[in-house]
Structure formats: structure tokens, C-alpha cells
N, C-alpha and C positions, 0 to 999 in steps of 0.2 A: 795151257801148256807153258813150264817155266823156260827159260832161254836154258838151261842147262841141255831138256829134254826138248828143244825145239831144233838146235845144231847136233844134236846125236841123231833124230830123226831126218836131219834136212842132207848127212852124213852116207845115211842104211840108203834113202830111196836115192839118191845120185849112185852108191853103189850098185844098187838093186837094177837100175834103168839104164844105168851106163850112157851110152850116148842115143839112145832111143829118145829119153823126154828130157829137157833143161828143167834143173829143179833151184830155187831160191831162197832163202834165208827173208822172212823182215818180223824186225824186231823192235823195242822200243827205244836201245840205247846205241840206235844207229843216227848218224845225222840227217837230218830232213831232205837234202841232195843224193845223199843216198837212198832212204828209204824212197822217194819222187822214183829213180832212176830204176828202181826193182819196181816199183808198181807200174810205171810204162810197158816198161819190158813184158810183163804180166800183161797188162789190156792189150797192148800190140802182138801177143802170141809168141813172145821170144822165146818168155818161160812159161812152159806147160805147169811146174805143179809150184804151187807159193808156200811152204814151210811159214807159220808166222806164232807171234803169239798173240795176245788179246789185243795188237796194238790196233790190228785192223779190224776192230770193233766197230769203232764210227769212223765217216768222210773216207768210204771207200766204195765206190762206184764203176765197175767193170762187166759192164752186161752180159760177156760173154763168159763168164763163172760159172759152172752150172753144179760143185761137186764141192761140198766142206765137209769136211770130218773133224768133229768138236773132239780133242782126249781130253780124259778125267771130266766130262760132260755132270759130275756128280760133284763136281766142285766151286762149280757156277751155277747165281741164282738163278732165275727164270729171266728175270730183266735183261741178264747178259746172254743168257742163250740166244733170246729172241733178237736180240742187236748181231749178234754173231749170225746164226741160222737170216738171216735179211741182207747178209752180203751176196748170197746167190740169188738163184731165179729174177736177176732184175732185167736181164733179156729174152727173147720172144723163146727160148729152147726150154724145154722141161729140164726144173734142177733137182737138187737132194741135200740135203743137211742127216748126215749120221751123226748120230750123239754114239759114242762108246765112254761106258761109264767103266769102275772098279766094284764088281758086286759084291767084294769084300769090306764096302762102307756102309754106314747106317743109313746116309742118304739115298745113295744105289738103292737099297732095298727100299726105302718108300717111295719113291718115285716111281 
């Protein structure tokens, strides 16, 4: 997901949640104290849902994640999926990785 489509989504679910779930922004051209200070917040349960884009690909470890949803999942390879989908399930709880593709692309359609 690009940072355009990262802060429109991260936008709709704080709307959508209201003060029900804390929702978060992290991205790549955030400073390193900041992005640190959203990913605590996330491991210690501050923020329920983390909006990101590919930044937390690698060297993010939060056992209690149990739920990713990949967009445009039809626009990364396999190598990225599998670094993405490997940020959950790393704690003892059953997790889930959805892929939601565009099945209006050529790759949607073979894969």
C-alpha cells in the first residue's frame, strides 16, 4: 500500500471505530523515534490496529499480532508476501494473513 492510500485508510478505520479501537499510521518517511514510539505503542496494546505500508516488512516482532491484511496483495512478489504474512503468528494465539488482490490485473488472475 502506498503512503497516499495508507493515511486515507488509516483516516476511514479511526472514523469507522471511533473511540472503540486506537488506530495508527507507520510509514517509511516517518523519523526512527517516531516510527520506535508507534511500534511500542502497538506491542504494549495502546494501538489496536497499525495502518502501515511495506516499511514493516522486516525487524518487526510483536507476538501478540495475530491479524494482516496485505492491499493490492497482486502487486508484490512472493518474497514480499512471505516477509509481510511472517509478521504475525509469532505469538502462542492463532493468526491470519489476508491477501485482498485487484482481480482486475493480470497477475490477480494467475495467481
Amino acid at each position: 500500500m502506498d503512503l497516499k492510500n495508507a493515511i486515507a485508510l488509516e483516516g476511514e478505520l479511526t472514523a469507522y471505530f471511533g473511540h472503540q479501537a486506537q488506530v495508527a499510521l507507520l510509514h517509511g518517511k516517518m523519523k526512527s523515534e517516531e516510527k520506535e514510539a508507534i511500534m511500542q505503542d502497538f506491542k504494549e496494546g495502546r494501538t489496536d490496529i497499525l495502518v502501515s505500508t511495506t516499511v514493516i516488512e522486516v525487524g518487526v516482532n510483536v507476538p501478540n499480532a495475530t491479524v494482516m491484511v496485505i492491499m493490492d496483495a497482486d502487486r508484490f512478489g512472493l518474497s514480499q508476501l512471505h516477509q509481510l504474512r511472517g509478521r504475525v503468528g509469532r505469538g502462542s494465539k492463532q493468526s491470519y494473513a489476508v491477501l485482498v488482490a485487484n482481480p482486475k490485473t493480470d497477475r490477480a488472475r494467475v495467481a
